[in-house]
C-alpha positions as CSV (number, residue, x, y, z in Angstrom):
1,X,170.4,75.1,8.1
2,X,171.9,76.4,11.4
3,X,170.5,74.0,14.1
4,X,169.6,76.2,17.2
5,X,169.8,74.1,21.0
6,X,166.8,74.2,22.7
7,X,166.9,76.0,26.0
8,X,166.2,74.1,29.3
9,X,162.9,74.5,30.4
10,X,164.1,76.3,34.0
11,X,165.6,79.0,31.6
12,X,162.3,79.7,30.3
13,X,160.1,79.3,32.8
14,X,161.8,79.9,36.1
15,X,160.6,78.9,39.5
16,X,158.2,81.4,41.6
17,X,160.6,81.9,44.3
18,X,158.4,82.3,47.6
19,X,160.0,83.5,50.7
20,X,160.5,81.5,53.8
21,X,158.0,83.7,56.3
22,X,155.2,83.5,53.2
23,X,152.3,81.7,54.1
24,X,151.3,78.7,52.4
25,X,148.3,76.5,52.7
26,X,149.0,72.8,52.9
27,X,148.2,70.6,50.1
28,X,146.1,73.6,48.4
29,X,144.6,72.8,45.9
30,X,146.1,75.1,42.5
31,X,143.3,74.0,40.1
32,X,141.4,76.7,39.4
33,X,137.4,76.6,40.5
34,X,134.6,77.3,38.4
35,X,130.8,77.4,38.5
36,X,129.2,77.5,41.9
37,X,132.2,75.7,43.5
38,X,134.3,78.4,42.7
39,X,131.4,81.4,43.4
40,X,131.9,79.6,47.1
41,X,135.5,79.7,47.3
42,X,136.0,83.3,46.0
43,X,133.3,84.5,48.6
44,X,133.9,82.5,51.7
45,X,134.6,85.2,53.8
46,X,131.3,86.8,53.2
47,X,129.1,83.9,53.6
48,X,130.5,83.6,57.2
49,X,129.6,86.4,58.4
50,X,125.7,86.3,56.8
51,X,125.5,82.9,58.4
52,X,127.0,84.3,61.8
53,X,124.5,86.9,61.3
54,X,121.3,84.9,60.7
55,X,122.5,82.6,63.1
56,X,122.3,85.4,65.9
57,X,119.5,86.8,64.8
58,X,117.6,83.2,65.0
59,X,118.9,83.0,68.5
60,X,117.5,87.1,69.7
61,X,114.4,86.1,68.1
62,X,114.4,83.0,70.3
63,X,115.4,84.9,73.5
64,X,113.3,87.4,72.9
65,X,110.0,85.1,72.4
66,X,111.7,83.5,76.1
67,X,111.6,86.7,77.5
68,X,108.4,88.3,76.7
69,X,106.3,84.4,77.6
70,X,108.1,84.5,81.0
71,X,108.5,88.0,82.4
72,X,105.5,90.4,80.9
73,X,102.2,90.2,82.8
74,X,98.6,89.8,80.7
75,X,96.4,92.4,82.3
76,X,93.2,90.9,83.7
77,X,90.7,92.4,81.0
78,X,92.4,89.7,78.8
79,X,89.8,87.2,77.7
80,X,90.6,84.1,79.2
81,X,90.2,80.2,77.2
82,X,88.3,77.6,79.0
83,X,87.6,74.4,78.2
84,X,83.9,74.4,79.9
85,X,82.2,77.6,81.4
86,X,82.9,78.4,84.8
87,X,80.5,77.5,87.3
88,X,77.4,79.4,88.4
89,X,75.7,82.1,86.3
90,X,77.0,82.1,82.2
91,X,75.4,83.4,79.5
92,X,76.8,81.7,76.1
93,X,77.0,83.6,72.9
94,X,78.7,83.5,70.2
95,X,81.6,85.8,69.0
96,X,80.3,88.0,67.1
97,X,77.7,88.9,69.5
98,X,79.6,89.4,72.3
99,X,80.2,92.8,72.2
100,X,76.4,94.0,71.5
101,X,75.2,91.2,74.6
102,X,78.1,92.6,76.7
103,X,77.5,96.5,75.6
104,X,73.8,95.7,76.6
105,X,74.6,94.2,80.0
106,X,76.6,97.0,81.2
107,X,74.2,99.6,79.5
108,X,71.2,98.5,81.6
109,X,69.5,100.8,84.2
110,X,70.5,100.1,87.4
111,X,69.9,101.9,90.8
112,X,71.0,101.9,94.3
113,X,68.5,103.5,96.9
114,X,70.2,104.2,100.2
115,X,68.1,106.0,103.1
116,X,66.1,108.8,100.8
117,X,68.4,109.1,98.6
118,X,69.0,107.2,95.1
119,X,72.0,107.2,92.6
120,X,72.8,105.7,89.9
121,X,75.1,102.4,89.5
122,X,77.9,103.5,86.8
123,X,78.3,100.8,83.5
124,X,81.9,100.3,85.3
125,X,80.5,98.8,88.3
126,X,78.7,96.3,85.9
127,X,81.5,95.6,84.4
128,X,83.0,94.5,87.4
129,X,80.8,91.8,88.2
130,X,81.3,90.1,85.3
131,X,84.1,87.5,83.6
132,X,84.3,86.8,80.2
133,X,86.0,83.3,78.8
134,X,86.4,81.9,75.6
135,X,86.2,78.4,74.5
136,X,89.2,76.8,72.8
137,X,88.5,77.7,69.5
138,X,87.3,80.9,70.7
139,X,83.7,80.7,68.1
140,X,82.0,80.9,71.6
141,X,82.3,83.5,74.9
142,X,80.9,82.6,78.1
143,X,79.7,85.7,80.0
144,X,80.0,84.8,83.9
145,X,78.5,86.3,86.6
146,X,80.8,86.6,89.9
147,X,78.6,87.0,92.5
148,X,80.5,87.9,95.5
149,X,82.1,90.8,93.0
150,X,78.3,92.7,93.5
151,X,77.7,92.8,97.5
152,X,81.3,94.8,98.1
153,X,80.7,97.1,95.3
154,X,77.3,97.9,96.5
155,X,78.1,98.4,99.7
156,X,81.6,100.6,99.0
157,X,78.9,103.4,97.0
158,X,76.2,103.0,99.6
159,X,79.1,104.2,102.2
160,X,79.6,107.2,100.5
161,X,76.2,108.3,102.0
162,X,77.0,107.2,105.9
163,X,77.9,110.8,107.5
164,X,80.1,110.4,111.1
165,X,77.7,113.1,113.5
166,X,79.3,116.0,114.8
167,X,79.6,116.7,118.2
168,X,78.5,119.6,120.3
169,X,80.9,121.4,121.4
170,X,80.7,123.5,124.5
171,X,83.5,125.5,126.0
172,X,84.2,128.3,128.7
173,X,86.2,131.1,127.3
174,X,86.8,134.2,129.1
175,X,85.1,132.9,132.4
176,X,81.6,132.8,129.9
177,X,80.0,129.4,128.4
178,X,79.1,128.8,124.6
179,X,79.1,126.4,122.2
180,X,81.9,126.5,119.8
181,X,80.7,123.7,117.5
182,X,77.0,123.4,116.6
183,X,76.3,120.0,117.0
184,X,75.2,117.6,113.8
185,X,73.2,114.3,113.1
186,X,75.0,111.6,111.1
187,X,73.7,108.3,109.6
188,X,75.0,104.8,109.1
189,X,74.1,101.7,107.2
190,X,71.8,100.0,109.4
191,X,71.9,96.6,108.2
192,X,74.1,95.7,105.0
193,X,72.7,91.7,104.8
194,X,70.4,93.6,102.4
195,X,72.4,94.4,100.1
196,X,74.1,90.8,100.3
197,X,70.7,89.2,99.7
198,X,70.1,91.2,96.9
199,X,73.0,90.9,95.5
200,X,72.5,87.0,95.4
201,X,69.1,87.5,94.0
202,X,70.9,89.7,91.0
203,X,73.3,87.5,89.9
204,X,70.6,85.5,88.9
205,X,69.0,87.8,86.6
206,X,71.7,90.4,85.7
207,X,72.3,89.2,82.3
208,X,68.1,90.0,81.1
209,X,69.6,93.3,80.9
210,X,65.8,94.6,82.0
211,X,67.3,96.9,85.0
212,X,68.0,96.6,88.4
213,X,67.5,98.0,91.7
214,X,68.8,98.0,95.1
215,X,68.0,99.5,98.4
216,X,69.2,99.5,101.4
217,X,67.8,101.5,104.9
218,X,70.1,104.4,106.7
219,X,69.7,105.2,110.1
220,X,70.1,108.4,112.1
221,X,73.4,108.7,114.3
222,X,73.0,111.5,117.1
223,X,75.5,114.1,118.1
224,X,76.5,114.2,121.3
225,X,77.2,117.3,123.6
226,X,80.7,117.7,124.8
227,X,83.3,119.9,126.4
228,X,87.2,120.4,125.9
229,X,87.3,117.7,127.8
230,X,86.7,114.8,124.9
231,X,89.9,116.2,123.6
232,X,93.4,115.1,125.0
233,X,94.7,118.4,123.3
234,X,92.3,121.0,121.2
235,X,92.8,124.6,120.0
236,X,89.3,126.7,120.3
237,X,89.8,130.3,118.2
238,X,86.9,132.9,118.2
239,X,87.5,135.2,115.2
240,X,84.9,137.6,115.6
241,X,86.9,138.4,119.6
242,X,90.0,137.4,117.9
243,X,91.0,134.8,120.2
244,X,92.4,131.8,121.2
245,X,92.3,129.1,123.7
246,X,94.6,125.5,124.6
247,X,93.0,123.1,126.2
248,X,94.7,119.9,127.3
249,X,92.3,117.0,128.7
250,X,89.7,119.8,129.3
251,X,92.1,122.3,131.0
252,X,92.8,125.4,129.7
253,X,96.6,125.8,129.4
254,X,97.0,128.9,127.6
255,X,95.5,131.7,125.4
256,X,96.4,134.3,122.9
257,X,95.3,137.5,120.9
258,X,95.0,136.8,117.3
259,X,94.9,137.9,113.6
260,X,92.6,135.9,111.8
261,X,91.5,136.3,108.4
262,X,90.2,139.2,106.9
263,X,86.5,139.7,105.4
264,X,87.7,138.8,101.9
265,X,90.0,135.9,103.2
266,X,88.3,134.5,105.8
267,X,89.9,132.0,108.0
268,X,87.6,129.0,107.7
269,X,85.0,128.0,110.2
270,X,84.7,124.3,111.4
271,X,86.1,121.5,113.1
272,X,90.0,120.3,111.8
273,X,93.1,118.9,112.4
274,X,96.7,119.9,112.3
275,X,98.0,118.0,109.2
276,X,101.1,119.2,108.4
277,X,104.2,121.4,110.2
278,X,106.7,123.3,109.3
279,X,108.8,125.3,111.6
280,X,110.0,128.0,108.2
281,X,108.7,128.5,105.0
282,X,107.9,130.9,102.6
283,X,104.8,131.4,101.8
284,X,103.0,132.6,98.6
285,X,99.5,132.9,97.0
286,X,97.2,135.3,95.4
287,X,95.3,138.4,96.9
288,X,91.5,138.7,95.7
289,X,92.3,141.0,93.6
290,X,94.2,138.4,91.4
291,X,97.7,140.3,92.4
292,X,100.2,137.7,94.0
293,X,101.6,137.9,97.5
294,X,104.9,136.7,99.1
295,X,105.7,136.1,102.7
296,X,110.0,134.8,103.1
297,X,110.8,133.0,105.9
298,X,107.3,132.4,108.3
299,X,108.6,130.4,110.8
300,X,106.2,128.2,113.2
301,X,103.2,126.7,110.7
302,X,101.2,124.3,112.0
303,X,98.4,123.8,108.5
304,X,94.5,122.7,110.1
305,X,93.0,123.2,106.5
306,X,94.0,123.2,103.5
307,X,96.4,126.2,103.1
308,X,94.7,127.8,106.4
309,X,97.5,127.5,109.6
310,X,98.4,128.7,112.7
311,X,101.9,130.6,112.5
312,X,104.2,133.7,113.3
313,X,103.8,136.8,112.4
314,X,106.9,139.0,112.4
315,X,105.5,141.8,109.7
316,X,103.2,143.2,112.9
317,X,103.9,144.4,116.4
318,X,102.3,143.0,119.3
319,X,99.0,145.5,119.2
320,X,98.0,144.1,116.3
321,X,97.1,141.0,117.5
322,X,93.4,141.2,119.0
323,X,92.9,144.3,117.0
324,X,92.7,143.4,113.8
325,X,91.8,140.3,111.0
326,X,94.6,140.9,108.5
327,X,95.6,137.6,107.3
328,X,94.5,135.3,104.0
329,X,92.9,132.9,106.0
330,X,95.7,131.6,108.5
331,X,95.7,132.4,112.3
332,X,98.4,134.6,113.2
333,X,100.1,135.0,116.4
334,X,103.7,136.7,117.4
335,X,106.8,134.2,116.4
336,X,107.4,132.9,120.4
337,X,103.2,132.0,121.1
338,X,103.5,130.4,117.5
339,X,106.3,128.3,118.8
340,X,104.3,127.8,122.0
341,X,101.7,126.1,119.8
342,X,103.8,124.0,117.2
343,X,105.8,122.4,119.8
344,X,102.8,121.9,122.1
345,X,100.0,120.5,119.7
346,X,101.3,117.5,117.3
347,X,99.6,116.3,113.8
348,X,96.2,115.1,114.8
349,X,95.7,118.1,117.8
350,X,92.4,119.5,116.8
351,X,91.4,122.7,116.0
352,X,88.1,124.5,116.3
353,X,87.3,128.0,114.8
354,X,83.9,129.7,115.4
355,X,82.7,133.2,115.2
């Protein structure tokens, strides 16, 4: 039997040769892993980047929750928690009533009388004098009563019926006298401590929800009679003559032939004020018979009401003025008297227009 030499072991199993710029980790461990150990080591990578993930999402969460209790504002209607009810006028209920109580409150009749003449108190108002709080476990609302909220409220819709008088206005045009402004009463609020004594009274009794009512006296204001003269600067226009008149600290200064507005634009009739200026603009609208009309480049505008002004004409010669009411409502003179006037009268200038 032919004995065969065994082989060195390099010859069978030679060395992995592994190049010089190959990276290698030190003292790496070459047993293989198994089980969860090994689930961990093949998968490293991956659960890096989901812990890098929930990491940063833990810390937006955070921000945001840091951001939204510092920086956005809790609107007033929010029920506030208290520890006690505030002081003065409550009403306790409990939380499932305190929508019905508060819907009940609101809902009651409630008038204001002022002079002659009565309104009603809108459910808003109501609302406005009162302040709702909650106690810390919120199973209870305390319905307040803010009594200085009722006395400004009452007397901010009783205003609304205090007219300013209108004077009379008298002025010489054409070497003749006549008034140019009929003269008008106004009234005022004669004595608003009623309406603060009431008010107190009210708070008292507001939540019986049984209706409420409040009065307070107006008084008559008289017009007085007056000339040009109560103006530093006034316009006086006469549309039925068609003309017009300056007057500066009751001096007439200068006068004009006009275009005023025809029958089925009429220029409006009243005391104003100049409100706006424009030395060009185009101007547009609609004629009554619902067909649109547009005017380029009217130069000069001095607007007393609404879309009513004084301005140049440059569509019509100089005979027209005086002769005829043409216009959609606006006064029109030639383009160098319209300059006259928008450099002379300022925002504020009055205006009056009669017929």
């Amino acid at each position: 039997m032919k004995t065969v030499a065994s082989a060195p072991v390099a010859d069978i199993a030679p060395k992995k040769q592994i190049p010089s710029d190959s990276f290698t980790e030190p003292h790496a461990d070459k047993t293989p892993h198994t089980g969860w150990l090994g689930f961990l080591h093949r998968h490293s990578f991956i659960i890096f980047a989901v812990s890098l993930l929930a990491i940063g999402t833990i810390g937006i969460k955070v921000a945001s929750n840091y951001w939204v209790a510092n920086h956005i504002v809790v609107p007033t209607s929010t029920i506030k928690v208290a520890q006690r009810p505030l002081s003065g006028f409550n009403l306790t209920v409990p939380q499932d009533q305190l929508q019905p109580t508060l819907q009940k409150i609101i809902s009651q009749p409630v008038t204001l009388t002022v002079g002659i003449q009565t309104t009603q108190v809108s459910s808003d108002t109501i609302k406005s004098w009162l302040q709702i709080t909650a106690n810390k476990n919120k199973t209870e609302y305390y319905i307040h009563v803010k009594e200085s909220a009722i006395s400004p409220s009452l007397e901010k819709l009783a205003s609304r019926y205090a007219k300013s008088p209108v004077n009379q206005v008298t002025a010489t045009e054409d070497g003749s006298s006549r008034v140019v402004v009929g003269g008008r009463d106004g009234t005022a609020l004669s004595d608003l401590s009623t309406l603060k004594s009431q008010a107190k009274q009210v708070a008292k009794t507001v939540m019986d929800s049984k209706g409420l009512q409040f009065n307070t006296p107006l008084v008559t204001v008289p017009f007085q009679a007056v000339t040009p003269a109560a103006f530093n600067k006034v316009l006086i226009a006469d549309i039925n003559t068609k003309k017009m008149w300056a007057y500066q600290n009751g001096n007439q200064v200068n006068s004009w032939l006009i275009s005023a507005g025809k029958p089925s634009t009429p220029t409006p009739v009243g005391q104003f004020k100049v409100y706006a200026k424009y030395s060009v603009q185009d101007m547009r609208g609609t004629n009554p018979d619902g067909t649109p009309y547009f005017q380029p480049h009217v130069r000069w505008i001095s607007y007393f009401y609404q879309g009513s002004a004084v301005h140049g004409v440059y569509w019509h010669g100089r005979d027209w003025f005086g002769v005829h009411n043409s216009s959609h409502g606006c006064i029109g003179l030639p383009e160098d008297e319209a300059q006259w006037v928008y450099n002379w009268a300022p925002i504020g200038t009055t205006v009056i227009v009669h017929t």
